[in-house]
N, C-alpha and C positions, 0 to 999 in steps of 0.2 A: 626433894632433897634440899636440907639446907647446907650451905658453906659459908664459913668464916675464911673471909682471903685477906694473909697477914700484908703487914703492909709494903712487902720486899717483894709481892706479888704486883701490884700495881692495880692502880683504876680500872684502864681498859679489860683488865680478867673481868674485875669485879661487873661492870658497864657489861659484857657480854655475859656469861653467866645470869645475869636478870632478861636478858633478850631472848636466852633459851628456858626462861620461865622458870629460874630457879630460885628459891631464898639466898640474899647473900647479905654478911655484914660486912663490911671491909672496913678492915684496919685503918687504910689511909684515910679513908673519906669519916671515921667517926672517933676512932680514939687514937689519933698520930699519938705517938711514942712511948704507947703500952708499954709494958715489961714481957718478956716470953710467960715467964707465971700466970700475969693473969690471963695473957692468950689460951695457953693452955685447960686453964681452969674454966675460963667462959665456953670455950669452946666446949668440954666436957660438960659441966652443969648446965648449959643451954641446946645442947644436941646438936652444935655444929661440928661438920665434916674439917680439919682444918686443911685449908692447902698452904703450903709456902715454899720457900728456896731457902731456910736456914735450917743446918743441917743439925740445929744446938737440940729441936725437938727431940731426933733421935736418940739424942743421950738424955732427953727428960724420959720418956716410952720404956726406954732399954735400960738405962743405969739409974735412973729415978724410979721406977718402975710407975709414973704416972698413969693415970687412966685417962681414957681420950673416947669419942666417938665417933673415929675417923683421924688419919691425917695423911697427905696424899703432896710426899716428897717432891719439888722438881730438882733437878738436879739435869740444868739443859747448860749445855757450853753457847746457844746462842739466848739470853736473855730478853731477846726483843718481844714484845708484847704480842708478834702474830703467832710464835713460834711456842708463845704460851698459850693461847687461846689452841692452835692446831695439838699440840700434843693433849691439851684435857680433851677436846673435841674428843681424839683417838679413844684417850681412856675409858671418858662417857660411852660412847658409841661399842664400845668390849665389855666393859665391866661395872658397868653404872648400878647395878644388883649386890657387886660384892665390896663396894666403897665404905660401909659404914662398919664402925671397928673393927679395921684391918688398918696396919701400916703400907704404904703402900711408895715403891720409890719408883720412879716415872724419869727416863733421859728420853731422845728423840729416838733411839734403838731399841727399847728396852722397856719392860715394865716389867715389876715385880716385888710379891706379896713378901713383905718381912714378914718374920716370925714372930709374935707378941708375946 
């Protein structure tokens, strides 16, 4: 699987995510201060799954009607980097099958598939 982790996601996702042997491009460590457009569009035209914490994708997905190949919400009240790595772990570990174009929003209670 690959992932594009935008850069409101942080290093340590990105650093972990390659540790569990997965492709990752991150935002922070290669293009700091993209636009959401071309995130979007890279991620689309390159097959990356995207993860972030800006909720602005959803209005590209939903009211832009953007295409995407994946993008996998957090939306966690604690931000800290362990508490990012433990909820994807969760997510991975349930539904690593059903990640790839689906919207997907993810808090530390909750997971679940928007509709596209």
């Amino acid at each position: 699987m690959r992932f594009l982790v935008d850069e409101n996601v942080g290093v340590v996702v990105a650093k972990w995510l390659r540790e569990q042997k997965y492709e990752v491009f991150s935002v922070y460590e290669s293009a700091r201060g993209i636009d959401d457009e071309d995130i979007i569009q890279k991620a689309f035209t390159e097959n990356w799954i995207l993860i972030t914490n800006d909720k602005d994708f959803g209005e590209k997905v939903y009211r832009e009607h953007r295409s995407h190949k994946g993008v996998i919400l957090l939306r966690l009240e604690n931000q800290k980097a362990t508490n990012k790595i433990e909820t994807l772990q969760r997510l991975l570990e349930m539904y690593a099958e059903q990640l790839s174009d689906n919207f997907i929003v993810v808090s530390e209670t909750q997971i679940r598939f928007a509709r596209s």
